[in-house]
C-alpha positions in Angstrom: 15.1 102.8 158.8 17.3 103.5 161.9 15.6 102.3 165.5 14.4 105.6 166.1 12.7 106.1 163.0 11.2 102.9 163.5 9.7 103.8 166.6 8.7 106.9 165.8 6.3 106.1 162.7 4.8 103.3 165.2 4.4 105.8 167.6 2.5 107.8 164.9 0.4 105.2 163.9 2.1 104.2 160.4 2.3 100.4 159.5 5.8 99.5 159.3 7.3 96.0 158.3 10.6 94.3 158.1 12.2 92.3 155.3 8.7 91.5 153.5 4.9 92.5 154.4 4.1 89.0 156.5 6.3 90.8 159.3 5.0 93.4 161.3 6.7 95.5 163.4 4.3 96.9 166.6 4.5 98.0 170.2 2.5 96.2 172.9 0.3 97.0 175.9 3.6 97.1 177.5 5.4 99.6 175.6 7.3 97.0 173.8 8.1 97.2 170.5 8.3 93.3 168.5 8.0 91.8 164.8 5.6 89.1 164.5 5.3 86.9 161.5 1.9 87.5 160.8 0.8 84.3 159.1 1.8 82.0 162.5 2.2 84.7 165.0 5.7 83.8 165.6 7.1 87.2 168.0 10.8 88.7 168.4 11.9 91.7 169.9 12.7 94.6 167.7 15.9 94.9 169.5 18.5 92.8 171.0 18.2 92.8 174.9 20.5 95.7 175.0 17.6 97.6 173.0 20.2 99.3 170.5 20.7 96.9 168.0 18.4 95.8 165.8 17.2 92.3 164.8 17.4 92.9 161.2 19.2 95.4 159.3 17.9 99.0 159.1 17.4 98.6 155.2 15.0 95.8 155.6 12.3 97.8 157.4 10.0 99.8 155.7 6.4 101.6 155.9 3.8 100.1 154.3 2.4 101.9 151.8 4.4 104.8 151.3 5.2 105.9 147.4 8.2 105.5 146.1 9.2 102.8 148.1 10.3 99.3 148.0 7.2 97.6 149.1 5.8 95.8 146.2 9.7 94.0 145.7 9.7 93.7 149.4 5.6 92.3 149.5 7.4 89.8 146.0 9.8 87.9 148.8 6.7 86.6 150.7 5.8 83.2 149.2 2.0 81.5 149.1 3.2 79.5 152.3 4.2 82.5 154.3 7.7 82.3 154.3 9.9 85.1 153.3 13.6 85.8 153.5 16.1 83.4 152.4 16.7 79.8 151.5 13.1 78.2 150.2 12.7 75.1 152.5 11.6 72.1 149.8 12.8 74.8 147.4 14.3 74.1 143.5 17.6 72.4 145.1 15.8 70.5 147.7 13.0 69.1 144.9 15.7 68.0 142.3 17.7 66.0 145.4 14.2 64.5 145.8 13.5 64.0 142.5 16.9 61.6 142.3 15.8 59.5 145.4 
């Protein structure tokens, strides 16, 4: 989704989220539009401070719900602990180092 799409399906009301359904994307009382990491709250801008580049890439945001698209494999990255995207802190390659301690 480009910036403008973005803000336009919040503007209409649609629930959109980037990289994996634990972050939300949502304007505030002050017009500003932010991700949070639902599960501690944890806020960023949507946008750099230039407000034209995004802080993610456009392919990682999507609208919940809608058919067709990739939310169940998106909704799959969030683990039980909350985390999403990327390297698993205390993941497989962390517990084998521990495992030889």
């Amino acid at each position: 989704m480009t910036l403008e799409e973005i803000k336009a399906a919040i503007d209409a009301g649609r629930t959109v989220h980037w990289a994996n359904t634990g972050y939300r994307v949502h304007k505030d009382s002050l017009g500003q539009y932010l991700i949070t990491f639902e599960p501690n709250g944890s806020t960023i801008g949507l946008t750099d401070r230039s407000g034209q580049r995004l802080n993610g890439e456009e392919a990682e945001f999507f609208i919940a719900g809608l058919e067709g698209g990739d939310e169940k494999s998106q909704d799959s990255q969030l683990r039980a602990d909350g985390q999403g995207r990327g390297v698993v802190p205390g993941g497989e390659v962390a517990q084998s180092l521990r495992r030889q301690r």
